[in-house]
C-alpha positions in Angstrom: -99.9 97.7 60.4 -103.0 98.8 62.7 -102.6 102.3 62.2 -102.4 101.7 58.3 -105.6 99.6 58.6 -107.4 102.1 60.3 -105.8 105.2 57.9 -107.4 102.9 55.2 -110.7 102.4 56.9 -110.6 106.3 57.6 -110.0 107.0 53.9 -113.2 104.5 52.7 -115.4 105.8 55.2 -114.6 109.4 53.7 -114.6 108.5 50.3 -118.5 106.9 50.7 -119.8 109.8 52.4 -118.4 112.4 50.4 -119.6 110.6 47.2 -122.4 111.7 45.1 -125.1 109.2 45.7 -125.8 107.2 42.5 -129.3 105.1 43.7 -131.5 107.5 42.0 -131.5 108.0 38.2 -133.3 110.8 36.8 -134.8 110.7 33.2 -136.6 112.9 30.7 -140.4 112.0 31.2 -142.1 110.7 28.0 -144.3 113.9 26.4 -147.7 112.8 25.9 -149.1 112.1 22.0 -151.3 115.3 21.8 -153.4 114.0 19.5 -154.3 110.9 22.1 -155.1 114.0 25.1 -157.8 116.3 25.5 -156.6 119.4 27.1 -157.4 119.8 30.4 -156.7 123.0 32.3 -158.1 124.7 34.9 -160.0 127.8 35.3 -159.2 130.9 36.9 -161.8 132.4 39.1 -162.5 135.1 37.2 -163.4 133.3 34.1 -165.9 131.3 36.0 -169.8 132.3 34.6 -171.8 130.8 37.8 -171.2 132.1 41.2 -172.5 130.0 44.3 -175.6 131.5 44.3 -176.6 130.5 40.4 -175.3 127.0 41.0 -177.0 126.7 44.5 -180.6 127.8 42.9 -180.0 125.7 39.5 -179.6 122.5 41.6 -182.5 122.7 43.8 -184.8 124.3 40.6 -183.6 121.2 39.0 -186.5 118.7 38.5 -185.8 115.4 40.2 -185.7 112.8 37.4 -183.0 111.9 35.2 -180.2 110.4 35.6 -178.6 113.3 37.8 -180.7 114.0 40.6 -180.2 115.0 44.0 -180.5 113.0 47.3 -182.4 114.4 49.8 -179.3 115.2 52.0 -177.5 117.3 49.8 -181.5 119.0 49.2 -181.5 119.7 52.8 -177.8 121.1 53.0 -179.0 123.2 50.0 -182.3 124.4 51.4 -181.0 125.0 54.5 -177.0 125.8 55.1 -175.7 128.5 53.2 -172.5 127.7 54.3 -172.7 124.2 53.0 -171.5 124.9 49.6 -168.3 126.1 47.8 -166.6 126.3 44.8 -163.6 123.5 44.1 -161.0 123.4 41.2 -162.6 124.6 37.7 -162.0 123.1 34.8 -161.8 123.1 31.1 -162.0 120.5 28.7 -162.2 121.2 24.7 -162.9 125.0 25.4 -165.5 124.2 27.7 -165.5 125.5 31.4 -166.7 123.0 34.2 -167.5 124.5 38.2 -167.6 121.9 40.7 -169.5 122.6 43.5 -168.6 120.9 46.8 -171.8 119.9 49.3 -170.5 119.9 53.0 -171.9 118.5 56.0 -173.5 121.5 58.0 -171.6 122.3 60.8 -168.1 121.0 59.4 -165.8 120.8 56.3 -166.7 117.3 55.3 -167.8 117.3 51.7 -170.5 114.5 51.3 -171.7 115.7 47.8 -170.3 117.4 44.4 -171.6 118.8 41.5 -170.3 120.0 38.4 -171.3 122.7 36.5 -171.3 123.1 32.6 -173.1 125.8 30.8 -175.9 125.2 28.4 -177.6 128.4 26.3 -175.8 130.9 29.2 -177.9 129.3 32.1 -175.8 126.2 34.0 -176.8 122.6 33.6 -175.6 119.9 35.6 -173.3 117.3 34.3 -172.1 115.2 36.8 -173.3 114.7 40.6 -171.3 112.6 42.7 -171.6 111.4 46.8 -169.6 109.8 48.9 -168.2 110.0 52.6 -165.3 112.5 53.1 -165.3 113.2 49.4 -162.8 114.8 47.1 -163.4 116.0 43.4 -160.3 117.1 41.5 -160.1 117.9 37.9 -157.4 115.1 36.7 -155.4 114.5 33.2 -156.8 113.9 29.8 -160.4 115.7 30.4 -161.2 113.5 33.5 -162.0 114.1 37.2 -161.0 111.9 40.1 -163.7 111.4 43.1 -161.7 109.9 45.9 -163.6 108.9 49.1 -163.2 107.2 52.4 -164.8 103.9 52.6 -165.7 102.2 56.6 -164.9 98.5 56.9 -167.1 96.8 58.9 -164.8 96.5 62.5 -164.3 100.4 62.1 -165.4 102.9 64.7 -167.5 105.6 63.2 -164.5 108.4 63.4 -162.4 106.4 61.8 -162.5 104.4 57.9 -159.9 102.7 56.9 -160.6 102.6 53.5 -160.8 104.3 50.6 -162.5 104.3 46.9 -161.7 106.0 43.8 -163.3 106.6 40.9 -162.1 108.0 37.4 -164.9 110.2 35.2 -164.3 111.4 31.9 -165.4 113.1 29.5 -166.6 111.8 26.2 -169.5 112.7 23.4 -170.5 115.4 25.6 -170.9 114.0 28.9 -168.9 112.8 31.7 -168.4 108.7 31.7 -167.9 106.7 35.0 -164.7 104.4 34.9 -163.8 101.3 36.6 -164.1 101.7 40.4 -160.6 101.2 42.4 -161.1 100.8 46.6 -159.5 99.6 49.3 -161.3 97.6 51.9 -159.3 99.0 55.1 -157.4 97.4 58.2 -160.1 95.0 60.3 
């Protein structure tokens, strides 16, 4: 009788590992209504019209009213730290091409500041300007872009936030359109 138990319990204990594992179902995802979407792709390199240089002298020729203007930090990173700016993830919406150019901290690979790019008569015009603390720009679905940033709460030491903040831009009538703000307060 034992050794028929424990044959049994052998047997079950086979049978469940060797089993396919039947917690995860996997479905078709739902296409998206075209119609609803504008394309969004992104842009290779090459197709790009402004290189760093262009973009770099367009923002600082750029007078300072209206509703995009600079701060005087990413000025300063401008003026003075050619190393301080890059291209991020193109992107183009209705046709369009968009550059985002990402303003770092001098001396490290924290962006504080991005811009992004269209192009207006061949020359580029700035469409969006955006700042934030450990920043990220990336282009997201349906013609928008996602700025994601790292927010301090107020028991945090100054290497470390614990929150975050994100906000949703799109683009509409010919101009990019801030969305509701999402953010986390962090751990205190």
């Amino acid at each position: 009788m034992l050794f028929s138990a424990v044959a049994l319990v052998a047997l079950l204990a086979l049978a469940f590992f060797y089993s396919p594992d039947r917690g995860l179902r996997i479905e078709a995802t739902a296409q998206p209504d075209h119609a609803a979407v504008t394309p969004n792709t992104t842009v290779s390199p090459e197709d790009l019209p402004f290189d760093v240089e262009d973009i770099r002298t367009h923002l600082l020729d750029r007078p300072s009213t209206g509703s995009h203007t600079l701060d005087a930090q990413t000025t300063e990173a401008l003026l003075y730290c050619d190393e301080c700016i890059s291209l991020g993830t193109a992107l183009e919406i209705d046709g369009a091409p968009f550059q985002v150019a990402l303003v770092t901290e001098p001396g490290t690979d924290t962006v504080f500041s991005a811009a992004v790019i269209g192009e207006q008569s061949g020359e580029p015009s700035l469409q969006l300007i955006v700042s934030g603390h450990d920043l990220t720009l990336t282009p997201g679905r349906g013609g928008t872009l996602v700025a994601q940033e790292k927010r301090y709460a107020p028991a945090d030491e100054a290497c470390c936030p614990s929150g975050w903040s994100v906000q949703v831009y799109r683009f509409h009538d010919g101009r990019f359109e801030a969305g509701q703000r999402v953010s986390s307060a962090g751990e205190s």
